[in-house]
py3Dmol code that shows the C-alpha trace and the ligand (Angstrom):
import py3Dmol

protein = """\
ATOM      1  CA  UNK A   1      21.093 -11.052   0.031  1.00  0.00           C
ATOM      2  CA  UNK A   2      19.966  -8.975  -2.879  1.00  0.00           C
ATOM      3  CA  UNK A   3      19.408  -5.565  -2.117  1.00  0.00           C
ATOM      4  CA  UNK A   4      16.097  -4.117  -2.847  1.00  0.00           C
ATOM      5  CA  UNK A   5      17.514  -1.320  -5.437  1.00  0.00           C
ATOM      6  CA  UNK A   6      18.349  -4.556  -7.135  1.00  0.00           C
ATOM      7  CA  UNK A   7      15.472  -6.190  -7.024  1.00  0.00           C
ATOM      8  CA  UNK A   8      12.911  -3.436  -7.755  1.00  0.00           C
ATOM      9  CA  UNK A   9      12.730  -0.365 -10.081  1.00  0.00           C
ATOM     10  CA  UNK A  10      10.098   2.824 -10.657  1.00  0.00           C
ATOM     11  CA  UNK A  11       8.836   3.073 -13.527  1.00  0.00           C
ATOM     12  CA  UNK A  12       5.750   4.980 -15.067  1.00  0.00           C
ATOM     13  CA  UNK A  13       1.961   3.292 -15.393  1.00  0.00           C
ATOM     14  CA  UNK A  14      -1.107   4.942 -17.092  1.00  0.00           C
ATOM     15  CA  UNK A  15      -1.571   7.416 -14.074  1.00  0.00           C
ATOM     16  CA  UNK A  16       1.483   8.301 -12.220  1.00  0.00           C
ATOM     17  CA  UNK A  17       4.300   5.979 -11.145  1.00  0.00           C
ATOM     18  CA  UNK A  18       4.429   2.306  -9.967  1.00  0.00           C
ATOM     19  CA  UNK A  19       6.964  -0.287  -8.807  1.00  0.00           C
ATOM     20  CA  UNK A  20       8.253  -3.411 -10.812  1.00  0.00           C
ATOM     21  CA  UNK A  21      10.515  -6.198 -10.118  1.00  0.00           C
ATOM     22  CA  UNK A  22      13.878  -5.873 -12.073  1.00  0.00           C
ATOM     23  CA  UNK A  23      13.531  -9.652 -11.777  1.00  0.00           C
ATOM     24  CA  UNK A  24      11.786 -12.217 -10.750  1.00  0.00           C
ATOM     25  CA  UNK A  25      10.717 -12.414  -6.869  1.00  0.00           C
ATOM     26  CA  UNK A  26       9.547 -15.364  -5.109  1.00  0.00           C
ATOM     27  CA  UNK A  27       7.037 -15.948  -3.286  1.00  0.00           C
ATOM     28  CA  UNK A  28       7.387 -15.334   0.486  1.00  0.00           C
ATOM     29  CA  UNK A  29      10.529 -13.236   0.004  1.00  0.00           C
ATOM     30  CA  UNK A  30      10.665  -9.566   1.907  1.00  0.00           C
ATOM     31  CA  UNK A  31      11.160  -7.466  -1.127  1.00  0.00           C
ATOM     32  CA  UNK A  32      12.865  -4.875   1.034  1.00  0.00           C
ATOM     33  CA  UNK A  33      11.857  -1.984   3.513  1.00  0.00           C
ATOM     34  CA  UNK A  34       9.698   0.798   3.659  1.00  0.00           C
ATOM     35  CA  UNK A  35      12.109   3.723   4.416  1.00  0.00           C
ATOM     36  CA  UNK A  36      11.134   7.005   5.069  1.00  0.00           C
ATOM     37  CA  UNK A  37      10.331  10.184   7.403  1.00  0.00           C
ATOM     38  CA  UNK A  38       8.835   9.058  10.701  1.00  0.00           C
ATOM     39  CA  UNK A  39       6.493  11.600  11.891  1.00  0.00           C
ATOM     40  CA  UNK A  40       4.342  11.509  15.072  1.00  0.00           C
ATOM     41  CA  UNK A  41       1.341  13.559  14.963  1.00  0.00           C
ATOM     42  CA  UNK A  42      -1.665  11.931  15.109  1.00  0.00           C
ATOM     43  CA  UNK A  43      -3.614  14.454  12.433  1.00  0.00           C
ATOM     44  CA  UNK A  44      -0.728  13.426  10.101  1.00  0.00           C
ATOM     45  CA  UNK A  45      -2.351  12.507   6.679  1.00  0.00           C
ATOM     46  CA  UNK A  46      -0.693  12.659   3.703  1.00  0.00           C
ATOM     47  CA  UNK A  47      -1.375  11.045   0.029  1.00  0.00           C
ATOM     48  CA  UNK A  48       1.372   8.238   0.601  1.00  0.00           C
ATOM     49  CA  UNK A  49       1.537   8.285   4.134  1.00  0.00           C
ATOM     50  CA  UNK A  50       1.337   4.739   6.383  1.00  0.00           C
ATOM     51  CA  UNK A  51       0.137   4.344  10.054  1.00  0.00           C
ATOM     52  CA  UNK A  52       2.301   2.808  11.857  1.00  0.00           C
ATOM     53  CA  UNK A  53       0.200   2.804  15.095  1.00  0.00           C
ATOM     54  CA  UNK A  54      -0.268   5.601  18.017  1.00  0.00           C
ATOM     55  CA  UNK A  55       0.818   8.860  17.071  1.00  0.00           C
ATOM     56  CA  UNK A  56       3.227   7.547  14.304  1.00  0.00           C
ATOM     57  CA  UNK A  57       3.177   7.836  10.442  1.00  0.00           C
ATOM     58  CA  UNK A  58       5.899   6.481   7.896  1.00  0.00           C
ATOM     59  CA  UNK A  59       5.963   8.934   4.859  1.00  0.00           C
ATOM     60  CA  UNK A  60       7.688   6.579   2.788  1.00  0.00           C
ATOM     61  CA  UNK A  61      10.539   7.345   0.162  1.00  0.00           C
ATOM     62  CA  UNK A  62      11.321   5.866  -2.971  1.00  0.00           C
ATOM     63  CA  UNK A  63      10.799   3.057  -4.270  1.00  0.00           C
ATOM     64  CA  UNK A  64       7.722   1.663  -2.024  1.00  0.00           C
ATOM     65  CA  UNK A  65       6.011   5.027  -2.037  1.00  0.00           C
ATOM     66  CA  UNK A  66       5.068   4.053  -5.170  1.00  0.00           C
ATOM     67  CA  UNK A  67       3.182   1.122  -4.817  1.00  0.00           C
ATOM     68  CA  UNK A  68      -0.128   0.997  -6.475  1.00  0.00           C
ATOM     69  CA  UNK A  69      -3.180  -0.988  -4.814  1.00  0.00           C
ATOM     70  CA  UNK A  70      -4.941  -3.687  -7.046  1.00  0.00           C
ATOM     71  CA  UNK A  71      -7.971  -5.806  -5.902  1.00  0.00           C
ATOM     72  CA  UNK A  72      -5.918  -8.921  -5.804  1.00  0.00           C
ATOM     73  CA  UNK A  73      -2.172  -8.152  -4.912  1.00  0.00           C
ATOM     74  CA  UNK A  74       0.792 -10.051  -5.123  1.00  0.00           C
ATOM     75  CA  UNK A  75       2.721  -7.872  -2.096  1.00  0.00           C
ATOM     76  CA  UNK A  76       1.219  -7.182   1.570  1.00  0.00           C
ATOM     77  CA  UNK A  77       3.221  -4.554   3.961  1.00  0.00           C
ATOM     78  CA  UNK A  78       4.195  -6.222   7.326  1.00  0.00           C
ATOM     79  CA  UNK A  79       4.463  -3.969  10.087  1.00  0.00           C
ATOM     80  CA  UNK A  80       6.775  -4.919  12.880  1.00  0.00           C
ATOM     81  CA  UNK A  81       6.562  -3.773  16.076  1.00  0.00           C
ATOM     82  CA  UNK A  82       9.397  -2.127  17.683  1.00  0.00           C
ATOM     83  CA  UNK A  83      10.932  -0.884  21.142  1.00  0.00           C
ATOM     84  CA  UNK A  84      13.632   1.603  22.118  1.00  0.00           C
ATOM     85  CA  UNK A  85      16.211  -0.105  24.278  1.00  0.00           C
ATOM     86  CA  UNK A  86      14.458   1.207  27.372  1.00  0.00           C
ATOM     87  CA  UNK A  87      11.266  -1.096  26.387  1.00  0.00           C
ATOM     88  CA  UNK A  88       9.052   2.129  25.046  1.00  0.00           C
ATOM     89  CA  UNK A  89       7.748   1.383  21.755  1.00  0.00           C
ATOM     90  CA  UNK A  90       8.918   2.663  19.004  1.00  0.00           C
ATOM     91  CA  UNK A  91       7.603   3.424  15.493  1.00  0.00           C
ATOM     92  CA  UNK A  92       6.927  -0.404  13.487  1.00  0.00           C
ATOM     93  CA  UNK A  93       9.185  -1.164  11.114  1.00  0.00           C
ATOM     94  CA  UNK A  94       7.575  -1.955   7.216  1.00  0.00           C
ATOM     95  CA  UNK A  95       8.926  -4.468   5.095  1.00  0.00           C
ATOM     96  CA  UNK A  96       6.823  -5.636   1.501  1.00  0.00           C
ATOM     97  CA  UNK A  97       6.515  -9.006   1.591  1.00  0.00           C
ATOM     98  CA  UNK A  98       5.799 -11.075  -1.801  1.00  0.00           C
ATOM     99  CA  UNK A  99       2.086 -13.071  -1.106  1.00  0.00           C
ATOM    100  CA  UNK A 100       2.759 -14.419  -4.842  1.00  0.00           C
ATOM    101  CA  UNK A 101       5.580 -15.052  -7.425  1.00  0.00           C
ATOM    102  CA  UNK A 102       6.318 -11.774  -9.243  1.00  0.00           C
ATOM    103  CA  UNK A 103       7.655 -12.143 -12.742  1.00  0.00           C
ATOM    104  CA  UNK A 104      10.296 -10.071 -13.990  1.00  0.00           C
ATOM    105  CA  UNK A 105       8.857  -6.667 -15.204  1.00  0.00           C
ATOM    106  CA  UNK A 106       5.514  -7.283 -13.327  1.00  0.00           C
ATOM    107  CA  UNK A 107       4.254  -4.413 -11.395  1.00  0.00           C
ATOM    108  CA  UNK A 108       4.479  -4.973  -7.504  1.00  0.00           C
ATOM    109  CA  UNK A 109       0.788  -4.131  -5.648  1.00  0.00           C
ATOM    110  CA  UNK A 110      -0.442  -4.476  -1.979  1.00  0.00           C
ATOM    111  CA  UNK A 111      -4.067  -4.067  -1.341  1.00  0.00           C
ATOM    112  CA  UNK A 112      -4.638  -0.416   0.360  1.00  0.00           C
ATOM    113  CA  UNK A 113      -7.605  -1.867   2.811  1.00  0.00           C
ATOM    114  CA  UNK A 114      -8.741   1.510   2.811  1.00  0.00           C
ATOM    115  CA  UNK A 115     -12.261   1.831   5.135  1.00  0.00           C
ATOM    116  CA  UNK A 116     -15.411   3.128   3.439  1.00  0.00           C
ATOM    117  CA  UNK A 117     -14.974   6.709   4.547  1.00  0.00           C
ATOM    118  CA  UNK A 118     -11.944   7.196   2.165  1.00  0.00           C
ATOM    119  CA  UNK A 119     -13.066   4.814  -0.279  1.00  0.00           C
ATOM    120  CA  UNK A 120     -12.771   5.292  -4.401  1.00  0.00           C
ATOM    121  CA  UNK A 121     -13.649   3.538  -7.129  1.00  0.00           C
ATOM    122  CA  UNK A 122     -11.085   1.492  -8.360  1.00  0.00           C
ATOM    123  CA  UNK A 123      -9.415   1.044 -11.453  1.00  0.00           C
ATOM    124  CA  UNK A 124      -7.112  -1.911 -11.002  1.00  0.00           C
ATOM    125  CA  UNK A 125      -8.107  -3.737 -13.947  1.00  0.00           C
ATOM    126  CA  UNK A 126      -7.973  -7.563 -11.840  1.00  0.00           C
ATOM    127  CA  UNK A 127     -11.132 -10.140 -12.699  1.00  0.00           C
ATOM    128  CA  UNK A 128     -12.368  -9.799  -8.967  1.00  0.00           C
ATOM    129  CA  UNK A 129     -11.849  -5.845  -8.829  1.00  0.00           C
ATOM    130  CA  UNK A 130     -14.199  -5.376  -5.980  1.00  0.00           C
ATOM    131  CA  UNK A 131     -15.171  -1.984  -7.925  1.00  0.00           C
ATOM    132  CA  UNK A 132     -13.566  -0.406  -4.835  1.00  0.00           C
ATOM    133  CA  UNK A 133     -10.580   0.833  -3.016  1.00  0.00           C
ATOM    134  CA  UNK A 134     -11.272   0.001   0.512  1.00  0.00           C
ATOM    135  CA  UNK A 135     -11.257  -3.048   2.992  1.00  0.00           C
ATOM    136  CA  UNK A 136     -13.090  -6.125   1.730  1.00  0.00           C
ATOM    137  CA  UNK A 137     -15.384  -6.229   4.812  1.00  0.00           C
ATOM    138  CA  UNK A 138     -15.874  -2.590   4.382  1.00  0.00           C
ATOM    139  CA  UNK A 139     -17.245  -3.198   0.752  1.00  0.00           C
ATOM    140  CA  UNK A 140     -21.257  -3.588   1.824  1.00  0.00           C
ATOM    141  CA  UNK A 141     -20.844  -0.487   3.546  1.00  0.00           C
ATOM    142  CA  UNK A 142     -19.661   1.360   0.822  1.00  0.00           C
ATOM    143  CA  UNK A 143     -22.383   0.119  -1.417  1.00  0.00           C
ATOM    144  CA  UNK A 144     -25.098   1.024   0.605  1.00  0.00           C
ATOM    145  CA  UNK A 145     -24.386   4.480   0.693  1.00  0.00           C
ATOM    146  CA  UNK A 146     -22.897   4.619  -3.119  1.00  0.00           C
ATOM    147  CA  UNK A 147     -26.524   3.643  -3.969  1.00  0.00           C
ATOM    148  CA  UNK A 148     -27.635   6.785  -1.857  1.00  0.00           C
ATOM    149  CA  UNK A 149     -25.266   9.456  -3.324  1.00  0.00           C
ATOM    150  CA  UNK A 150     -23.599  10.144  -6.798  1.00  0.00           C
ATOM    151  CA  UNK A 151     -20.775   7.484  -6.932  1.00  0.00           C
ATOM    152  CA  UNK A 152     -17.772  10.561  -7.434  1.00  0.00           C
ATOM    153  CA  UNK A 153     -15.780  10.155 -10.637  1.00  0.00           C
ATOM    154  CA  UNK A 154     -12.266  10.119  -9.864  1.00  0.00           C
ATOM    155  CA  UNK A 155      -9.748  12.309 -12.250  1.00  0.00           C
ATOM    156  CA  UNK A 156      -6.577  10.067 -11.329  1.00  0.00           C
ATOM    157  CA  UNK A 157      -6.420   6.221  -9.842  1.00  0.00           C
ATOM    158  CA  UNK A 158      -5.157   5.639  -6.437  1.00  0.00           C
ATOM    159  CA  UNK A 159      -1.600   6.166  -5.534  1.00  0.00           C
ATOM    160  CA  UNK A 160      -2.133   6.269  -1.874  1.00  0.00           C
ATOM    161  CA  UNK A 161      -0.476   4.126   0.410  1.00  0.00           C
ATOM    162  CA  UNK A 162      -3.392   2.628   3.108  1.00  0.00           C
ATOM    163  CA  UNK A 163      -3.411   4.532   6.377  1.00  0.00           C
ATOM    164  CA  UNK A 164      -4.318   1.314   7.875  1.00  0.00           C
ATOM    165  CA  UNK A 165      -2.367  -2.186   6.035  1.00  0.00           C
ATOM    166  CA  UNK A 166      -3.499  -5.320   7.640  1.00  0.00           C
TER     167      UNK A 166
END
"""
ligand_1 = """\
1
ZN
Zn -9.754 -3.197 -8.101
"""
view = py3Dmol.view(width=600, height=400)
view.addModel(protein, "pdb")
view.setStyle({"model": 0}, {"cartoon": {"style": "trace"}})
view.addModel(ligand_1, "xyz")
view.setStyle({"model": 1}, {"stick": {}})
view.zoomTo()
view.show()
């Protein structure tokens, strides 16, 4: 089994940092696990910070904090659910699973899902950008009231992790 310092790397991008494969990752393969700080407060929010469900956040460490989010990803995070041995639940697990081949040196992305309220515009650069962070079923929504309000000008990309991956 490779080990995920193996298999990915941070390195920089035009804003900020991002996370590329050291070599090539096939499809379907769990890149590794999202390690970090569990914290359970429910009014946690934080710039990189996961939901993991209830009360619990992940505030993820190095290397997945730095995933970027791009309109047409080729990672996904896939929460597990977990239980203590006593059958109480117990913060999910996160793993980043590869939805496409990455190619050595290619930049790994998941798609943030973000809902309207927090959405940005997005700067991701694919050919079906929806013009958007946020959910794809949440897109309408944001249009509608982008067409009602200054669309905001944002002075760095995303480099939040989605308080809600699906
Ligand atoms: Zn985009």
């Amino acid at each position: 089994m490779p080990t995920v310092a193996s298999l990915v790397r941070v390195g920089r991008v035009t804003f900020g940092r991002g996370v590329f494969a050291q070599k090539s990752i096939e499809k379907g393969i769990v890149v590794g696990q999202v390690l970090g700080k569990v914290i359970d407060d429910p009014n946690y929010a934080t710039s990189y910070c996961i939901d993991l469900g209830g009360s619990h956040s992940l505030e993820p460490r190095a290397p997945f904090r730095y995933l970027n989010h791009c309109c047409t990803p080729n990672c996904r995070l896939v929460l597990t659910e977990c239980e203590y041995e006593d059958g109480s639940p117990a913060p999910a697990e996160v793993h980043v699973e590869a939805l496409a081949e990455v190619p050595e040196g290619a930049e790994l992305t998941i798609d943030y899902a973000w809902s309207a309220e927090g959405a940005i515009p997005c700067l991701c650069g694919s050919v079906q950008c929806r013009g958007w962070v946020v959910d794809k079923s949440e897109l309408a929504k944001v249009r509608r009231s982008s067409r009602r309000a200054a669309i905001p000008t944002p002075k760095s990309p995303p480099s939040r992790m989605p308080r809600k991956p699906r």
